[in-house]
N, C-alpha and C positions, 0 to 999 in steps of 0.2 A: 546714092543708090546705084548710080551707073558703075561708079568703081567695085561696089559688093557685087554688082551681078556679071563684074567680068567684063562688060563695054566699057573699055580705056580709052580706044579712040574717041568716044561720045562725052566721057567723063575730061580728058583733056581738052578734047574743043569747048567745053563750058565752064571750064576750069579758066581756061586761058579770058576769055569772052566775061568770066566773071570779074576775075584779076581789074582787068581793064576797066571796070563800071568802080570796082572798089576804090584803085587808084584815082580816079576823075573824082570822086566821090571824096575821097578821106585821105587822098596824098599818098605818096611812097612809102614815107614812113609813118606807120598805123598798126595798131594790132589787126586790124583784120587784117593787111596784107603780110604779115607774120603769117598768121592760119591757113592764108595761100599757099604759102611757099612749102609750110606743111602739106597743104594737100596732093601737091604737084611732088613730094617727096613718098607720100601712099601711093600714088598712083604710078610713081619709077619702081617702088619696089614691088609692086606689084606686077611688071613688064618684069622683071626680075634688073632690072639696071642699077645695080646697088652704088656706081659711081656717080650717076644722076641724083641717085634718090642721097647720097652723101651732102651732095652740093646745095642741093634743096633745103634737107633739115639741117644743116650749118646757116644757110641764110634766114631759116626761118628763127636759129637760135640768135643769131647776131642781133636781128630785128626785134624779138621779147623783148631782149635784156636790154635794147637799147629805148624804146617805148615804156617798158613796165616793169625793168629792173629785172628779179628774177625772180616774182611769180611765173604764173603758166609755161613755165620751162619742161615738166616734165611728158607730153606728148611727142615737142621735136627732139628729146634729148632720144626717148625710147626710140623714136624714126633713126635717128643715127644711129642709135648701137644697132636697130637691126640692118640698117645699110653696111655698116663694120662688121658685121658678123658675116654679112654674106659674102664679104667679100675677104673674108679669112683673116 
C-alpha cells in the first residue's frame, strides 16, 4: 500500500524490516525471499532507479528458478523488462 500511494521511503524501511523476519524465519533461500527482492525491484522502479530495480528482479529471478524451477517467473521477468526498458 505504501508503495501505490507514493511513500517509498516508508515502503523500503518495511521492506527491508520485513526481508529480515522472512530470512530468520524461512532462510535465504525461500520463495518468499524471492518475492522480496521483487518488491524491492517495484519500489526502485518506482524511485525511477531502473539499474537497482535491474539487480533486484535478476536476483529475484535467479532465486524462482532456483527454489521452484520456473513457475512464478513471470512477475520478476516483467520487473526486468521494465527496468530494461527504462533504461533504453
Amino acid at each position: 500500500a505504501y508503495i501505490e500511494a507514493g511513500r517509498l521511503a516508508e515502503a523500503e524501511r518495511l521492506s527491508v524490516f520485513l526481508l529480515d523476519i522472512r530470512k530468520a524465519m524461512y532462510g535465504k533461500e525461500h520463495p518468499m525471499i524471492a518475492e522480496m527482492y521483487g518488491n524491492f525491484a517495484f519500489i526502485s522502479l518506482k524511485k525511477d532507479d531502473a539499474k537497482t530495480a535491474e539487480e533486484y528482479a535478476r536476483q529475484s529471478i535467479a532465486l524462482w528458478k532456483k527454489t521452484s524451477g520456473y513457475h512464478h517467473l513471470g512477475n520478476a521477468l516483467t520487473k526486468l523488462g521494465n527496468a530494461l526498458t527504462m533504461q533504453q
